[in-house]
N, C-alpha and C positions, 0 to 999 in steps of 0.2 A: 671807562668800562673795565670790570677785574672779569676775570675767567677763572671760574673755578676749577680747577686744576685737579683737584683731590679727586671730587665726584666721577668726573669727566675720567680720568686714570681709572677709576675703580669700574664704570659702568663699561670702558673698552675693553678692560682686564676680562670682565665678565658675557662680555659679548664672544671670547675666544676660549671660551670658557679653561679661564687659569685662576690657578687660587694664588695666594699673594706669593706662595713660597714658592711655587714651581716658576712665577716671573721672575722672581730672587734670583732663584738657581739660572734660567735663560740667560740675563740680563747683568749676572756678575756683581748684585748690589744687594745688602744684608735682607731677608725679609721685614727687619723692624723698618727699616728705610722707607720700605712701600707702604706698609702699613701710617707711619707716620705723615706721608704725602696722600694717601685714600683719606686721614683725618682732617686735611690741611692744619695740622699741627705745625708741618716742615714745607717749604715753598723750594725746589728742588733747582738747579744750577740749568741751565739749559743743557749743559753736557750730559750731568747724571740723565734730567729726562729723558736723552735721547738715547742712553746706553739702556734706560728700562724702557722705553718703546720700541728700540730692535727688538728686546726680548719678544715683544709681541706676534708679530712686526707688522708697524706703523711709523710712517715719516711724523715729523713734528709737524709738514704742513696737513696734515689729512688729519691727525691727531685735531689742530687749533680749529680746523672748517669744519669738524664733526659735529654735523646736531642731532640730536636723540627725539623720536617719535613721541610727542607729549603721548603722556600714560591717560587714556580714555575713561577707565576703568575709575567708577565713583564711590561704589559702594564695594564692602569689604565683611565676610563671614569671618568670627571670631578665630577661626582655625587655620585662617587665609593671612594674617599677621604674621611677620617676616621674625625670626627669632634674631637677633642681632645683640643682645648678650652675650654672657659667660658664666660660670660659677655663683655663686650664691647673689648674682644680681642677672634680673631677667630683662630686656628692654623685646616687647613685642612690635615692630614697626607698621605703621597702616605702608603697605605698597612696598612692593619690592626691589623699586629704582626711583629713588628720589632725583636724576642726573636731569637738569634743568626746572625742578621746583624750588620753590621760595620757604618752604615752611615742611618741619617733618615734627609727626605726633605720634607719642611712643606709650605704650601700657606697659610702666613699670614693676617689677615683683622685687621688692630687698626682704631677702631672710633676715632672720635675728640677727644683728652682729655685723649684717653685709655695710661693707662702707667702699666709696667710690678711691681710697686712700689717704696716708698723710699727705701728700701733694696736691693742692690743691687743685681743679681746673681752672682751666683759664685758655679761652676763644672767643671770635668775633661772634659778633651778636646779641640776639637776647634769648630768653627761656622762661617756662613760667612752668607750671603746675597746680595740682589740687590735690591733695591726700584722700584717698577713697577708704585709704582703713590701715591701721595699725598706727606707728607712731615714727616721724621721721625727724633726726636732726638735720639740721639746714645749718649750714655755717655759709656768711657771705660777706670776704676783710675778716674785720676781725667781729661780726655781729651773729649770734649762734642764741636759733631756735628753735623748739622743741614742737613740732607743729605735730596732731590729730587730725582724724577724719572733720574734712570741711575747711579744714584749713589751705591757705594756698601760698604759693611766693612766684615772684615776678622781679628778673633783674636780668642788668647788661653782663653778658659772660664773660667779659672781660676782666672784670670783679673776682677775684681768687674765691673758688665757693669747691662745697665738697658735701657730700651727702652721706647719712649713714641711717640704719634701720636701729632705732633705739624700743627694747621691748621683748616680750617674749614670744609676741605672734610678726609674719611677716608685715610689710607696708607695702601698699597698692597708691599708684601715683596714674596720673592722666597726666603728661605733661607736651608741652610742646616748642620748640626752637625753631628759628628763624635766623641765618642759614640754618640749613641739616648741618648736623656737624659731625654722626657717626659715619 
């Protein structure tokens, strides 16, 4: 049994309502740190956890027996999507606390030019999508696609891939991962 750790951090964070940087500041540890442990990018020492769970404050045992009220709520109004981007890349989230689900489905926006970086990603799981419109590079290893509306891609994220908006209007994407990984 794994425990996901990120989630779990992120949705107590927000239960006390702290943004990543004011547990930063509490808790004596960089805000990139948390932010990289919300991503499960970074898997944290038992000690860091526990110097950013005083910042909260929560013990690591009430921290580990924490469990979160399955989210009820089925259906979702266009305006009621969680914005979870940044900058010239939009990621809209259905639900506002993914902390004990299996699957997270995001309505993408890349402006012209937007790209995910030179570094590639790379996380557990898988992810897929469909192109709803404009035109999107898909790089996944070393195999790079130029995919249109209708088009789609499905692969393990473990796979070094990265995304960019190639064109002069945006690209619209329906995509979805398994774990959540934002």
């Amino acid at each position: 049994m794994s425990v996901d750790i990120g989630n779990r951090l992120r949705h107590v964070r927000l239960l006390n309502n702290l943004s990543q940087r004011e547990l930063a500041k509490r808790s004596g540890v960089t805000n990139s740190t948390i932010s990289l442990i919300e991503s499960n990018s970074s898997n944290p020492s038992v000690g860091a956890l526990k110097r950013i769970l005083d910042g909260i404050p929560i013990g690591l045992a009430e921290f580990f027996a924490f469990e979160p009220d399955r989210p009820k709520k089925a259906f979702y109004r266009g305006d009621e999507l969680v914005e979870i981007g940044k900058g010239p890349i939009s990621y809209r989230q259905i639900g506002d606390n993914l902390f004990g689900r299996s699957l997270q489905i995001l309505k993408e926006c890349y402006q012209p030019g937007a790209d995910t970086g030179k570094v590639p990603l790379v996380h557990d799981g898988e992810e897929g999508g469909i192109i709803l419109s404009g035109r999107l590079e898909v790089t996944v290893d070393d195999e790079r696609r130029i995919l249109g509306p209708g088009d789609a891609y499905y692969f393990e994220s473990r796979r070094p891939h990265r995304f960019r908006c190639v064109g002069p209007v945006a690209c619209e994407i329906i995509s979805a991962c398994t774990p959540p990984t934002f």
